[in-house]
C-alpha positions in Angstrom: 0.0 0.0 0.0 2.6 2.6 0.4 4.5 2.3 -2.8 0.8 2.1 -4.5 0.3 5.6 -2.7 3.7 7.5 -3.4 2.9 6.4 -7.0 -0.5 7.0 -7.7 -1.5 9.6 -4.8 1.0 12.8 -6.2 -1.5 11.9 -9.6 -4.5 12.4 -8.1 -5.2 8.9 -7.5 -6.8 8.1 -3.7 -5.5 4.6 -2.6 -8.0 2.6 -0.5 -6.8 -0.4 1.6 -9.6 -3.3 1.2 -9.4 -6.8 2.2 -12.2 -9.0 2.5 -12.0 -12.6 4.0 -10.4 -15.2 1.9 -12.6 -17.5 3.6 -15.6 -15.3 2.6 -14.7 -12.4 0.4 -18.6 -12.4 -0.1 -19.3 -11.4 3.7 -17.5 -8.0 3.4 -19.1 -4.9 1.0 -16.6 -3.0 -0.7 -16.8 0.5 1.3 -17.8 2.3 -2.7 -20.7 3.2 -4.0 -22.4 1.6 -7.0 -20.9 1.9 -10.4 -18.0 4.1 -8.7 -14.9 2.7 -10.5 -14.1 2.3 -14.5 -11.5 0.3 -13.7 -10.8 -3.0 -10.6 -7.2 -4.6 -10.2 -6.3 -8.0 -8.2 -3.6 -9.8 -7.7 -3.3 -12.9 -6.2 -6.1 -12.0 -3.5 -9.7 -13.2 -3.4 -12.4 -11.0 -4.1 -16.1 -11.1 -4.4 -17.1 -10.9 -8.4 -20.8 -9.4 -7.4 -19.1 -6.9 -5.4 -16.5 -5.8 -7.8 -19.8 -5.6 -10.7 -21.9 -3.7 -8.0 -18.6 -0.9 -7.8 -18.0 -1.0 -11.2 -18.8 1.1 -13.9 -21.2 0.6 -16.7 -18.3 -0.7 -19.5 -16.0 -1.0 -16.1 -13.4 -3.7 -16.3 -12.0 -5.6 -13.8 -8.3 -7.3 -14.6 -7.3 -10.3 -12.4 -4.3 -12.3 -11.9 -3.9 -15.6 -10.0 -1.9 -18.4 -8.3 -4.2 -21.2 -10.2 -4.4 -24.9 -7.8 -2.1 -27.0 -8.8 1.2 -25.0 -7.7 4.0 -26.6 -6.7 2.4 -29.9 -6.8 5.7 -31.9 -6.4 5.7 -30.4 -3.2 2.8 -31.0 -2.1 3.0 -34.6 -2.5 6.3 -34.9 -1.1 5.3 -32.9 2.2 2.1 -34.7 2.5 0.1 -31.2 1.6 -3.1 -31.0 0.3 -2.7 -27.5 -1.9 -4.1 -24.2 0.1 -6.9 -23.3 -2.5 -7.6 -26.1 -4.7 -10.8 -24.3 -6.5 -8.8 -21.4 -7.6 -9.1 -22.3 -11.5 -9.1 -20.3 -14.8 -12.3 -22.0 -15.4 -13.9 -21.3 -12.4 -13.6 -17.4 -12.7 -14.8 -17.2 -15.4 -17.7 -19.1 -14.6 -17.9 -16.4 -11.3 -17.2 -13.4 -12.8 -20.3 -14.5 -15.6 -22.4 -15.2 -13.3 -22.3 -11.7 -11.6 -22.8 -10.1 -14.5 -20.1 -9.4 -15.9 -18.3 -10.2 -19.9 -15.0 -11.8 -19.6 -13.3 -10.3 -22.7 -10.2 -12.8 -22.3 -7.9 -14.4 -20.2 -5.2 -16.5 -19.9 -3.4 -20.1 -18.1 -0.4 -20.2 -18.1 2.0 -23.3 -16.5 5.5 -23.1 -15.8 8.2 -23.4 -13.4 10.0 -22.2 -10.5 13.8 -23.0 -10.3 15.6 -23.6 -7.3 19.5 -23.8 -7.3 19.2 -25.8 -4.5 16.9 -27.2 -1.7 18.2 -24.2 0.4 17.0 -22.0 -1.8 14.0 -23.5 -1.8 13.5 -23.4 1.8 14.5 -19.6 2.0 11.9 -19.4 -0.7 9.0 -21.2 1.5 10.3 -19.2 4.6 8.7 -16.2 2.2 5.5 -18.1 1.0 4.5 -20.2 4.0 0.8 -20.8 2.8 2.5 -23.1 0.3 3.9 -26.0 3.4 1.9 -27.3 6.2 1.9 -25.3 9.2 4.3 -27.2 11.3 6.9 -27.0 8.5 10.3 -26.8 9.4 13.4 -27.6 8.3 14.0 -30.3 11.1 10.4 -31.5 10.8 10.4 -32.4 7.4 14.5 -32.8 6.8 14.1 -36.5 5.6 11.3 -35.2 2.7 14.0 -32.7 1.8 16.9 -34.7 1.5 14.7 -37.2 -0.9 14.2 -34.0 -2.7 18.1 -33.0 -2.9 18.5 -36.6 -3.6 16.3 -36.8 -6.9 17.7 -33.6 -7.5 21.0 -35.1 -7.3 22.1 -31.6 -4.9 21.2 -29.3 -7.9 18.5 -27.7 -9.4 14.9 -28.1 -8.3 12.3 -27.4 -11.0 8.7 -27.6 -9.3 5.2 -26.5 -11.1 4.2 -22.9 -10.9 0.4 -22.4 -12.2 -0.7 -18.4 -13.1 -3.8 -17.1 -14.8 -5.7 -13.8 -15.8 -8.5 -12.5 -16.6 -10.1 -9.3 -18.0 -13.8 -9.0 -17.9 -15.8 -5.9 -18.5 -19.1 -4.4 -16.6 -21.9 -4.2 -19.7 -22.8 -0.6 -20.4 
C-alpha cells in the first residue's frame, strides 16, 4: 500500500486499503458506492465478483491475476500437503465473474516453473510463501522429505510446477 500511494496519490489517484475474508470475500461490502470505479485490479487476492460488478462502472473492467491450484504440486505430495486453494481455476472465474454479471473479454493459463538452485534456496523461498507447506513445516520436521528431494535432485536444481492465470472481464454498459 505505500508504494501504490507515493505512485499514484501525487496523480491524483486516492488509494484505499480493502481486504475481504479469503474465507468469505462475499461477507464483506466493498466500502464504494455503485458503479463508482471504471476500472478494478487484483492480484493474487480473493475478491467477491458481485461486489467488484456492483462498484463498477457501466463498461467497467476488472483485470485479475492468480496463483491457479495445482502450484507446486511436487511439493505437495512430497510434504504430505493438500494445496491451500484447490478451486482457484481459470475455469472457475470465469464461470464467477459470468455469473455476476459481468463479460469476460479474455484471459489467460499459463504453466510453468519455478527454479531452485538448490533445496536451500527452496527453503529460503518457502520461509517467504509459507501458505505453500503445512503449518508445522520446518526444516528439522520435514528434513528427511528434503533430503529425498536433494537426492532426486542429485544436490542441484529443483524445477517444481508454478500455475498463473488472468482475466479481463468488462461491466456491460
Amino acid at each position: 500500500m505505500p508504494v501504490a500511494r507515493k505512485a499514484l496519490e501525487p496523480h491524483g489517484i486516492q488509494v484505499t486499503d480493502f481486504g475481504a475474508p479469503d474465507h468469505d470475500p462475499d461477507s464483506a461490502p466493498m466500502p464504494f458506492p455503485e458503479g463508482r470505479f471504471d476500472l478494478v485490479l487484483n492480484r493474487h487476492e480473493a475478491y467477491s465478483p458481485r461486489e467488484v460488478a456492483r462498484v463498477l462502472a457501466p463498461g467497467g473492467v476488472l483485470l485479475t491475476q492468480q496463483v491457479g491450484s495445482g502450484e507446486l504440486p511436487e511439493l505437495h505430495a512430497l510434504l504430505g500437503a493438500e494445496p491451500e486453494e484447490p478451486t482457484v481455476t481459470y475455469d472457475g472465474f470465469v464461470a464467477d465473474a459470468k455469473a455476476a454479471g459481468l463479460r469476460v473479454v479474455d484471459g489467460e493459463e499459463f504453466t510453468g516453473a519455478y527454479r531452485f538452485v538448490d533445496v536451500a534456496a527452496l527453503v529460503a523461498y518457502l520461509q517467504r510463501v509459507p501458505w505453500q507447506v503445512p503449518e508445522d513445516f520446518s526444516v528439522d520436521g520435514y528434513a528427511d522429505a528434503l533430503l529425498e528431494l536433494h537426492e532426486r535432485s542429485a544436490g542441484g536444481e529443483i524445477a517444481l510446477t508454478q500455475r498463473r492465470f488472468w482475466l479481463r472481464a468488462r461491466r456491460p454498459a
